[in-house]
ROSEVO-138499 format. One record per residue (C-alpha): x, y, z; chain. Coordinates in steps of 0.25 Angstrom, whole numbers, padded with zeros to 4 digits, always signed. Layout:
+-------+-------+-------+--------+
!    xx !    yy !    zz ! chaine !
+-------+-------+-------+--------+
!     X !     Y !     Z !      A !
...
+-------+-------+-------+--------+
This chain:
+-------+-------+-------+--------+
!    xx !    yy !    zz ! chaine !
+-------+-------+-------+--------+
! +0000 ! +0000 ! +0000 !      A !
! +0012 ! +0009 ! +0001 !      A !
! +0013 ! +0009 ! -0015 !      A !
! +0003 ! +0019 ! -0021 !      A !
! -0006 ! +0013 ! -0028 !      A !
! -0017 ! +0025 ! -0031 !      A !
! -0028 ! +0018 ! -0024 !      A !
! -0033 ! +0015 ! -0011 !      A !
! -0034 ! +0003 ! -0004 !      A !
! -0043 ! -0006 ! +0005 !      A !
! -0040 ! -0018 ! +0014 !      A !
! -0051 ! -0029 ! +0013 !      A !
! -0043 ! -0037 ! +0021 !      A !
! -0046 ! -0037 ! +0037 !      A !
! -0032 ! -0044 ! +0042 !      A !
! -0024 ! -0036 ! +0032 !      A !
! -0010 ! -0034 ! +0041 !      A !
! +0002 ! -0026 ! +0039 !      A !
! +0016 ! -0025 ! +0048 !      A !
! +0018 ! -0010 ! +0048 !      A !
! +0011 ! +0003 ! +0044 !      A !
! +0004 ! +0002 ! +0031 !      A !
! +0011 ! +0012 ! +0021 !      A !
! -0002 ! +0017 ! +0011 !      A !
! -0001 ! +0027 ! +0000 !      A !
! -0016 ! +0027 ! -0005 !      A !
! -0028 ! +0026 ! +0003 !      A !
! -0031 ! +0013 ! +0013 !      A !
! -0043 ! +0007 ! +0019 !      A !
! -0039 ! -0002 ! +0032 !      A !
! -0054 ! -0003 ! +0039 !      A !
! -0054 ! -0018 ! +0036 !      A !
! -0041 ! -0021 ! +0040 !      A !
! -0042 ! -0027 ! +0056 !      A !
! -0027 ! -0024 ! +0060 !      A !
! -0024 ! -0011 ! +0062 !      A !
! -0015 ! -0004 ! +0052 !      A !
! -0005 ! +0008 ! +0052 !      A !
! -0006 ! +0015 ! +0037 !      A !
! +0004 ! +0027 ! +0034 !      A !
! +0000 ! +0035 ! +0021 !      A !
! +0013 ! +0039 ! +0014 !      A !
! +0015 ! +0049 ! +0003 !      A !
! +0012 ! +0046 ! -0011 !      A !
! +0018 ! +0059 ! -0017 !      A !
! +0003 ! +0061 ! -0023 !      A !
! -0011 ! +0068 ! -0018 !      A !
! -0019 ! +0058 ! -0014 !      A !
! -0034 ! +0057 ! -0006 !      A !
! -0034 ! +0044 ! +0003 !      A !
! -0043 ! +0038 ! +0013 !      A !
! -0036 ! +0030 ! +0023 !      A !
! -0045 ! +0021 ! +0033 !      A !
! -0037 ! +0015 ! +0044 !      A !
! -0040 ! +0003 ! +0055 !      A !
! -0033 ! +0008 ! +0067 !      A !
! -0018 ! +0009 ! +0064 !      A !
! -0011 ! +0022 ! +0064 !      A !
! -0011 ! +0033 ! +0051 !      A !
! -0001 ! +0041 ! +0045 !      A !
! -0003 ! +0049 ! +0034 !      A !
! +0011 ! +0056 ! +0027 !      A !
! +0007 ! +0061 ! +0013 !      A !
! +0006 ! +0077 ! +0012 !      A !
! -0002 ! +0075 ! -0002 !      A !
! -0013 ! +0065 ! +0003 !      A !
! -0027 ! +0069 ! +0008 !      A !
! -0031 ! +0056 ! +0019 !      A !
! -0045 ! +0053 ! +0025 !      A !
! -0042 ! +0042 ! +0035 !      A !
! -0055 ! +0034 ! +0040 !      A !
! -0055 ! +0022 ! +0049 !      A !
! -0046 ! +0022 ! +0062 !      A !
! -0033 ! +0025 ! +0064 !      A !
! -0025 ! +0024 ! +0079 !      A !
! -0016 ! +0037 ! +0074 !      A !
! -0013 ! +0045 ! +0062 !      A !
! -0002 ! +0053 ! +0056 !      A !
! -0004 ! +0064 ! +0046 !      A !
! +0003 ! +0071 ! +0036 !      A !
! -0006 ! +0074 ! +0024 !      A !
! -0013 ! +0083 ! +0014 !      A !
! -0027 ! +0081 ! +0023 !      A !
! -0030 ! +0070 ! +0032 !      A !
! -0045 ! +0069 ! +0037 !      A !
! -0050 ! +0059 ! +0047 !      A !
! -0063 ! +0052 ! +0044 !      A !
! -0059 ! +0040 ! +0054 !      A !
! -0053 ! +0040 ! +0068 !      A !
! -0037 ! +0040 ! +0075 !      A !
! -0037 ! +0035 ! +0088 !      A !
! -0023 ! +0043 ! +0090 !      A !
! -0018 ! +0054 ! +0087 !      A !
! -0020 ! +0060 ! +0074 !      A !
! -0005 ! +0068 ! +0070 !      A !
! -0006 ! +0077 ! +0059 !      A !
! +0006 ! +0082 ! +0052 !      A !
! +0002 ! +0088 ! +0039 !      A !
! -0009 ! +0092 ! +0030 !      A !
! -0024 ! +0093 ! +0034 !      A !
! -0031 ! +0085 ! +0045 !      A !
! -0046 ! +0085 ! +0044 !      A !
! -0056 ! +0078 ! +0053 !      A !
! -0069 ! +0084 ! +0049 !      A !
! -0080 ! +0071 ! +0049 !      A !
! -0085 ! +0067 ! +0062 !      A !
! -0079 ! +0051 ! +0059 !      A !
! -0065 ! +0059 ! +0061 !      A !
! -0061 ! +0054 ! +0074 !      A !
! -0045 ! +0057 ! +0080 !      A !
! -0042 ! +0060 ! +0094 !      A !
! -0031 ! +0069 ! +0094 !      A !
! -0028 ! +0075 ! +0080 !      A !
! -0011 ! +0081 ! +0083 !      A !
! -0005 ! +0093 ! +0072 !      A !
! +0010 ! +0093 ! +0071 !      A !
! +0009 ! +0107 ! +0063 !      A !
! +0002 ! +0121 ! +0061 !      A !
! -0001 ! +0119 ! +0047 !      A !
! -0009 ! +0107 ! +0047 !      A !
! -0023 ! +0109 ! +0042 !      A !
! -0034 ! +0104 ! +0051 !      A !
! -0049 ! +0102 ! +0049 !      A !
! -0056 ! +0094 ! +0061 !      A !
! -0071 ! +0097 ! +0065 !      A !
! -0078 ! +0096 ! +0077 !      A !
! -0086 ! +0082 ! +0071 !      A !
! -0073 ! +0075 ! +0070 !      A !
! -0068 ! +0068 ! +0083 !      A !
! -0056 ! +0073 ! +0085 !      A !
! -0051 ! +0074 ! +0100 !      A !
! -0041 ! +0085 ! +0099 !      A !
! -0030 ! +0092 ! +0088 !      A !
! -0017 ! +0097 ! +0095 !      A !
! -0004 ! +0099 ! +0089 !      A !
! +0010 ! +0096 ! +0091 !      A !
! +0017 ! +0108 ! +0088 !      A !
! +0013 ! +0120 ! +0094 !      A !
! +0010 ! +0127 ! +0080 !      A !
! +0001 ! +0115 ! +0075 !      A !
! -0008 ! +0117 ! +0090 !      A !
! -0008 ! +0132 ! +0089 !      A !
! -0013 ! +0130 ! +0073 !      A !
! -0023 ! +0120 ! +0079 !      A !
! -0029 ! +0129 ! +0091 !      A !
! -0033 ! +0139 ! +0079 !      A !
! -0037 ! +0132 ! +0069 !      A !
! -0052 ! +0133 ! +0067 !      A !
! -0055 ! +0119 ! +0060 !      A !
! -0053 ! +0112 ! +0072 !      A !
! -0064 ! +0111 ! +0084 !      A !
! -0060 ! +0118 ! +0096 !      A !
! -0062 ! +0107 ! +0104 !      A !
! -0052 ! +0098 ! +0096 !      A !
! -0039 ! +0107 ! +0098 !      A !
! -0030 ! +0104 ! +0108 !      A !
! -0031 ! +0116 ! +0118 !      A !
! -0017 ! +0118 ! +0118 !      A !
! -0007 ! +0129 ! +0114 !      A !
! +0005 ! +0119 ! +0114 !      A !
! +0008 ! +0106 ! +0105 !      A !
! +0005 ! +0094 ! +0110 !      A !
! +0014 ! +0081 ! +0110 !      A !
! +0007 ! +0067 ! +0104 !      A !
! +0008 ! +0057 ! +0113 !      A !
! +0016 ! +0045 ! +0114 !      A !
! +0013 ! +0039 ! +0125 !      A !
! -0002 ! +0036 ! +0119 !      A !
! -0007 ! +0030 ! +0106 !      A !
! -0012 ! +0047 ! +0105 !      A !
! -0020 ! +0058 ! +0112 !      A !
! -0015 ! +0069 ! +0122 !      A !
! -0023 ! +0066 ! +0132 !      A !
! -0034 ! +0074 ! +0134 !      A !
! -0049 ! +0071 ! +0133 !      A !
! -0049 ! +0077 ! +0118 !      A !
! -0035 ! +0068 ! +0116 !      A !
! -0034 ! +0056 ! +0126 !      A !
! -0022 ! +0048 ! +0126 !      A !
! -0023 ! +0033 ! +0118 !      A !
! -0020 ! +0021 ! +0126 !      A !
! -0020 ! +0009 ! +0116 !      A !
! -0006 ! +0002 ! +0122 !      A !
! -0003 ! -0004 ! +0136 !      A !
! +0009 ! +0006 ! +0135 !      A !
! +0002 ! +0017 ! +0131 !      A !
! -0008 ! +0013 ! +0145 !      A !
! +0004 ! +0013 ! +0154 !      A !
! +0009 ! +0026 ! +0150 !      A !
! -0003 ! +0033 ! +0154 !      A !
! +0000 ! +0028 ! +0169 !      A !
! +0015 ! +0031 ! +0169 !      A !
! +0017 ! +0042 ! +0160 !      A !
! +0005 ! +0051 ! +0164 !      A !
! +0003 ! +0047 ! +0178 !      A !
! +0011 ! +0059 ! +0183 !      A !
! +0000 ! +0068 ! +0174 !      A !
! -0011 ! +0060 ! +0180 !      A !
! -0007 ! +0061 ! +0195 !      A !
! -0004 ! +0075 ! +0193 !      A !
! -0020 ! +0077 ! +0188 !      A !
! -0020 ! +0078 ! +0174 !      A !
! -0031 ! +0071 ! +0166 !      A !
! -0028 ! +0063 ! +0156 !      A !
! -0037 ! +0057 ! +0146 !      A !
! -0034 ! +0041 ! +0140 !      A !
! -0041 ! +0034 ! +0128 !      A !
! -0039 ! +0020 ! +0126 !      A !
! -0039 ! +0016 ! +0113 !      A !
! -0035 ! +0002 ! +0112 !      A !
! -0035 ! -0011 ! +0121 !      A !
! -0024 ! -0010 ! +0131 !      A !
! -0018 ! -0020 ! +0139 !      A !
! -0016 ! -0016 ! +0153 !      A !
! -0001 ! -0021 ! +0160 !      A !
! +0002 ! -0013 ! +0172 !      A !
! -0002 ! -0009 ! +0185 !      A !
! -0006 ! +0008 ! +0185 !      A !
! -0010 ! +0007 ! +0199 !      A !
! +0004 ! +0017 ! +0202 !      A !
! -0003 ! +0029 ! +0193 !      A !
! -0013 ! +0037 ! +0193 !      A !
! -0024 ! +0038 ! +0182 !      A !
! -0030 ! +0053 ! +0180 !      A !
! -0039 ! +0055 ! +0167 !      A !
! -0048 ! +0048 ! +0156 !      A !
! -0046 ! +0033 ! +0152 !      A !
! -0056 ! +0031 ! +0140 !      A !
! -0054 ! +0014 ! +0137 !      A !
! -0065 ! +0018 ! +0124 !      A !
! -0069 ! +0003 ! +0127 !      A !
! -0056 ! -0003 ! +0126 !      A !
! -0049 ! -0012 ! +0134 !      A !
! -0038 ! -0012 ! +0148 !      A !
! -0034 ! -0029 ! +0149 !      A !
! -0024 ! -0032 ! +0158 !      A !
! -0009 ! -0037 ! +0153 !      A !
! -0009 ! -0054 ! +0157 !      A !
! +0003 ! -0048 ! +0165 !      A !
! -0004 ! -0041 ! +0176 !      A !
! -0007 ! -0048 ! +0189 !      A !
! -0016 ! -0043 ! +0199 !      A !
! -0024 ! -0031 ! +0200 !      A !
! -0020 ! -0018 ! +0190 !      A !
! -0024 ! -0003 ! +0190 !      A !
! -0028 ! +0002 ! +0178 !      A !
! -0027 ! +0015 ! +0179 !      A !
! -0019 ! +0016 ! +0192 !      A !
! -0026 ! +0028 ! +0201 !      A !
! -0035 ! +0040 ! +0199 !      A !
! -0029 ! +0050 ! +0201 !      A !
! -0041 ! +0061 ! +0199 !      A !
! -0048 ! +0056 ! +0189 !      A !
! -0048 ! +0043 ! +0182 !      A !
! -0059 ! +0041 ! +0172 !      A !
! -0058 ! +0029 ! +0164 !      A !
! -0068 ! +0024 ! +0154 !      A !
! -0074 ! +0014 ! +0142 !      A !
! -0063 ! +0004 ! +0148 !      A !
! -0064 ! -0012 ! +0145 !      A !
! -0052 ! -0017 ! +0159 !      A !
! -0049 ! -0031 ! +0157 !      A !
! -0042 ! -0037 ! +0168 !      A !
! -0035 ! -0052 ! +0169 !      A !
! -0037 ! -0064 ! +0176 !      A !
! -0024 ! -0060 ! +0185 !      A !
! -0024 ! -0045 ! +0184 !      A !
! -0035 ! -0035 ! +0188 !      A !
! -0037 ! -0023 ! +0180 !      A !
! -0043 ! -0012 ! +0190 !      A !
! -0046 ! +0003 ! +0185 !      A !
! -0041 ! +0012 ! +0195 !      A !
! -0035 ! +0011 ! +0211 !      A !
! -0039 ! +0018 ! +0220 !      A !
! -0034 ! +0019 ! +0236 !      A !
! -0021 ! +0016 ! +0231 !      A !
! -0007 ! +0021 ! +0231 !      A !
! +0007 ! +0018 ! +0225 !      A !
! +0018 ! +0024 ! +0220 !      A !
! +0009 ! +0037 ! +0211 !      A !
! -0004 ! +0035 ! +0218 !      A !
! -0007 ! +0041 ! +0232 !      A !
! -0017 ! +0033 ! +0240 !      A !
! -0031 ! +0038 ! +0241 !      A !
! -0028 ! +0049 ! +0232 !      A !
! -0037 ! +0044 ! +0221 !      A !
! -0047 ! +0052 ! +0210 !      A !
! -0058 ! +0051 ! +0205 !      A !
! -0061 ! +0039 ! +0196 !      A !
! -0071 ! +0034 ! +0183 !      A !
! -0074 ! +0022 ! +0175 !      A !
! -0086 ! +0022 ! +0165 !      A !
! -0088 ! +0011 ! +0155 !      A !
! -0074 ! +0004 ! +0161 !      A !
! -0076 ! -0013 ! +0161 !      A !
! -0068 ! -0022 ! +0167 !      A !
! -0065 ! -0037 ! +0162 !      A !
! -0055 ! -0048 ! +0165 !      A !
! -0048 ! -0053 ! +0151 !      A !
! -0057 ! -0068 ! +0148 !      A !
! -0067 ! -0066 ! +0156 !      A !
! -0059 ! -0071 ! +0169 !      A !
! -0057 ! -0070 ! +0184 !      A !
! -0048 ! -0060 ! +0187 !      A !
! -0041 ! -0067 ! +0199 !      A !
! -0036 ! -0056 ! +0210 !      A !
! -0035 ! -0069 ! +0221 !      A !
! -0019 ! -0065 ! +0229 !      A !
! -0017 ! -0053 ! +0220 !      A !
! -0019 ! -0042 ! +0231 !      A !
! -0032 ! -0035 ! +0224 !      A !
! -0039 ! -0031 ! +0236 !      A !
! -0050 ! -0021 ! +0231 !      A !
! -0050 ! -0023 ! +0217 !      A !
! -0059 ! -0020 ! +0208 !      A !
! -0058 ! -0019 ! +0191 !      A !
! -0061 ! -0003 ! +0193 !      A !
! -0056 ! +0002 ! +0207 !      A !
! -0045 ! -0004 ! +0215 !      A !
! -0044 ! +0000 ! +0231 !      A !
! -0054 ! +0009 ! +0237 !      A !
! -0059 ! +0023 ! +0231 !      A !
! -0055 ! +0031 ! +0241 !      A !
! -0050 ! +0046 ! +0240 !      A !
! -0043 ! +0052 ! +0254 !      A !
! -0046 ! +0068 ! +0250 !      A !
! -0058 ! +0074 ! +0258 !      A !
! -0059 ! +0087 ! +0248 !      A !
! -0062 ! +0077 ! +0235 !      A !
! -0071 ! +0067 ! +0231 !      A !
! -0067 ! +0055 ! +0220 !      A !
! -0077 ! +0049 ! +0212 !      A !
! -0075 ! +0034 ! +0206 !      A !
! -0087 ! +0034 ! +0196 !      A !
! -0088 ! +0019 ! +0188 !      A !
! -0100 ! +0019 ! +0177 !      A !
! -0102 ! +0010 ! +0166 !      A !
! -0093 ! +0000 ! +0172 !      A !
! -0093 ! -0014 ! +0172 !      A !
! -0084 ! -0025 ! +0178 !      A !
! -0083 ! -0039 ! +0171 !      A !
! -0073 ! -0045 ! +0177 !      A !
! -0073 ! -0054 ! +0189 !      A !
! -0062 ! -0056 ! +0200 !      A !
! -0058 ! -0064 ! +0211 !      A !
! -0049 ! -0059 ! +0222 !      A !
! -0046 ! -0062 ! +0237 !      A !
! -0048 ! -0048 ! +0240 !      A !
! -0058 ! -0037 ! +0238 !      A !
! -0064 ! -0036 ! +0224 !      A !
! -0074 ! -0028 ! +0218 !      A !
! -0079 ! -0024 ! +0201 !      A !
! -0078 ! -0010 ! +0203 !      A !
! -0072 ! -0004 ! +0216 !      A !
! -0061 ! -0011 ! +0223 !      A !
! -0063 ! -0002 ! +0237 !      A !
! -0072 ! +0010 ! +0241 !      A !
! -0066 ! +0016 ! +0253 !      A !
! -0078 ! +0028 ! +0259 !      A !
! -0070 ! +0029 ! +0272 !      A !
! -0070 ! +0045 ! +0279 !      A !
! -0059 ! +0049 ! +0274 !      A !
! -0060 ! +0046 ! +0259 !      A !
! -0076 ! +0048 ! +0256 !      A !
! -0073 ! +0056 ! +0244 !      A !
! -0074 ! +0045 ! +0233 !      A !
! -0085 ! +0045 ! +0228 !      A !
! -0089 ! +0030 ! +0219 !      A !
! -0099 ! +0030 ! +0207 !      A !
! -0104 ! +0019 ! +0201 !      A !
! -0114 ! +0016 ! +0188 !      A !
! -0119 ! +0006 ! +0179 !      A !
! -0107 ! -0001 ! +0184 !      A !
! -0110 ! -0018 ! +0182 !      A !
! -0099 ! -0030 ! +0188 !      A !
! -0101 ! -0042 ! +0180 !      A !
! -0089 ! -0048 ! +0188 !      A !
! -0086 ! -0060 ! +0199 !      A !
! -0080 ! -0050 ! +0208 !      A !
! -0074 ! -0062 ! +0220 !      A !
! -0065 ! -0059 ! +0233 !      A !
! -0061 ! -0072 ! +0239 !      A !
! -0058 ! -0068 ! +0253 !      A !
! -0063 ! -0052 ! +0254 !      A !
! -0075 ! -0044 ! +0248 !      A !
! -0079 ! -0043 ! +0234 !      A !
! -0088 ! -0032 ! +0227 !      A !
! -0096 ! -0029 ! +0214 !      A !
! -0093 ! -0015 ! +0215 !      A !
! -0083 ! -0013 ! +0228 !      A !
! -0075 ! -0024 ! +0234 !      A !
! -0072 ! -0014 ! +0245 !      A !
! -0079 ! -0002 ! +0252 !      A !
! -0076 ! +0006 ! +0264 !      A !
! -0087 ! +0017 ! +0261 !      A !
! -0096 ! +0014 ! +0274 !      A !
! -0085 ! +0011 ! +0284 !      A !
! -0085 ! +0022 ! +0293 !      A !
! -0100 ! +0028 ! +0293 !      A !
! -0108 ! +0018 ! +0287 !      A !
! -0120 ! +0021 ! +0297 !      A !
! -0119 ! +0036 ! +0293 !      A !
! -0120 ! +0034 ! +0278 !      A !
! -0132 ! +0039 ! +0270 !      A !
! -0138 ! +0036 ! +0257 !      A !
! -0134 ! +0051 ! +0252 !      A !
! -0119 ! +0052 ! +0258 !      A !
! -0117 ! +0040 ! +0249 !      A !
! -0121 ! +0045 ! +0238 !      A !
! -0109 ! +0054 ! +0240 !      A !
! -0099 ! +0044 ! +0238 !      A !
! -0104 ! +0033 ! +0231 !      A !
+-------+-------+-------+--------+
């Protein structure tokens, strides 16, 4: 496909395979083909008028003389051409070079849309769904801030260039922009990279965009911002034994959503800790936390066995007790549209949903919301207490005789 040929070409064939980025020099159609494919369209010393449809793999476009409409789905493209409009979706980042970038149809879809100069031309309406346009010099963003074809709320509001990530699969994380998970490694470096700017109070915004395999412990990190899974999945590595954070600690505010968890027979995936401390969390310094539309699993459908792994109030969403040691602030952990599939046995306290609920004097400030929550799980201690929703509650211990229906409602 790398010779020109002076016509387009479609691939009937669904297991069509190639080793390396497929070199094209005249219009391809890919939509069949099941394995994603990386397509670079290279100069051809000629004007040209192309249509290339993708099926995941990345893009890149290097012809000054060629005018590109790119349906289908691409995870990333790269642009230097006479005009490219998007009529299909990238996942990634979108980084144009040259030319003219146009996303005018409402089947235009590309989260962050990155201009490396001043004098690329750009056409983007307020139908397309396009998250944000920044650019990488500081000429290229000051262009894009006055131009007048793009929507207001689609311009980075910046007066400085931005720098493309690395450490995602795109994004710049913000909630026009979130950084792309799609590795394990790309996962872990949301924990050890940007725990500092998490614990510090900065709110960050995640999208996951492939299934990811889950291989270490984050329960030393904090976790402060927006998780979107967008129905994907979090499965535990065969290497994990015992019981797991997820997403380490709340730090202010962990809101995590549209998440599939799956844990394994020897290693339990739980969401967030809570009454817990180490090296980078403080102990009952926790924030607020939400799950909505988060399910959790075992991998096969079997018995997660916690029995001698020291797991004492676990549970697939919160781990230790909710419990916040500040009388000026109330945390709120809100679960809604959450469902747990997964059944465990364990000698110690176990629970679906809350691992421990601590309403002791001192730390009435967190505050528990629950909603068309359902446990389809065998949920079985062996020598301690075992719950559908908490596997360990001290919210009555002090005044329960001086407890009413209305000063519950204050907390749970």
């Amino acid at each position: 496909y790398s010779e020109p040929k002076g016509y387009s070409v479609y691939i009937t064939d669904p297991e069509f395979k190639v080793s390396e980025t497929l070199i094209v020099t005249a219009g391809i159609d890919l939509s069949r083909v099941t394995e994603k494919v990386d397509v670079k369209y290279e100069n051809v010393s000629k004007d040209q008028k192309v249509i290339l449809n993708t099926n995941g793999g990345t893009l890149e476009v290097s012809d000054a003389n060629v005018e590109v409409k790119h349906f289908g789905t691409a995870s990333k493209s790269t642009v230097s051409s006479k005009s490219y409009e998007e009529k299909g979706t990238v996942v990634g980042d979108t980084l144009v070079n040259g030319g003219k970038y146009i996303a005018t149809s409402s089947e235009a879809e590309a989260g962050t849309v990155l201009v490396s100069s001043k004098d690329v031309e750009l056409n983007i309406s307020s139908s397309a769904k396009v998250g944000t346009v920044a650019g990488t010099t500081d000429e290229a963003q000051a262009a894009i801030k006055s131009n007048t074809n793009i929507p207001s709320d689609k311009k980075l509001d910046s007066d400085t260039a931005v720098v493309p990530t690395t450490d995602f699969a795109g994004g710049l994380g913000t909630e026009n922009s979130p950084y792309l998970v799609s590795t394990t490694e790309q996962f872990n470096i949301l924990f050890t990279k940007y725990h500092e700017k998490m614990k510090n109070g900065e709110y960050l915004y995640f999208s996951q965009v492939a299934d990811v395999v889950v291989n270490m412990d984050h329960g030393d990190y904090y976790f402060n911002g927006k998780y979107n899974g967008n129905n994907y999945k979090l499965i535990a590595d065969d290497s994990l034994i015992g019981i797991c954070s997820v997403f380490g600690v709340s730090k202010e505010n962990a809101d995590i959503l549209n998440l599939n968890v799956y844990s394994t027979k020897n290693a339990g995936l739980f969401l967030l800790a809570y009454s817990f401390n180490s090296k980078n969390t403080d102990l009952y310094i926790n924030g607020s936390s939400s799950f909505n539309n988060v399910n959790t699993y075992v991998v096969n459908d079997e018995v997660l066995d916690l029995q001698g792994k020291n797991s004492a109030n676990f549970s697939f969403f919160v781990y230790g007790a909710i419990y916040y040691r500040n009388a000026e602030k109330q945390i709120t952990v809100s679960l809604k549209n959450c469902n747990n599939y997964a059944s465990v046995i364990a000698n110690d306290r176990c629970a679906a949903f809350i691992g421990g609920y601590d309403g002791l004097d001192d730390g009435r400030h967190a505050k528990l919301v629950m909603q068309d929550c359902t446990n389809y799980g065998n949920i079985t201690a062996t020598t301690d207490n075992a719950g559908a929703i908490v596997s360990n509650s001290y919210a009555f211990y002090s005044d329960w005789s001086n407890m009413t229906e209305e000063s519950t409602k204050e907390w749970v």
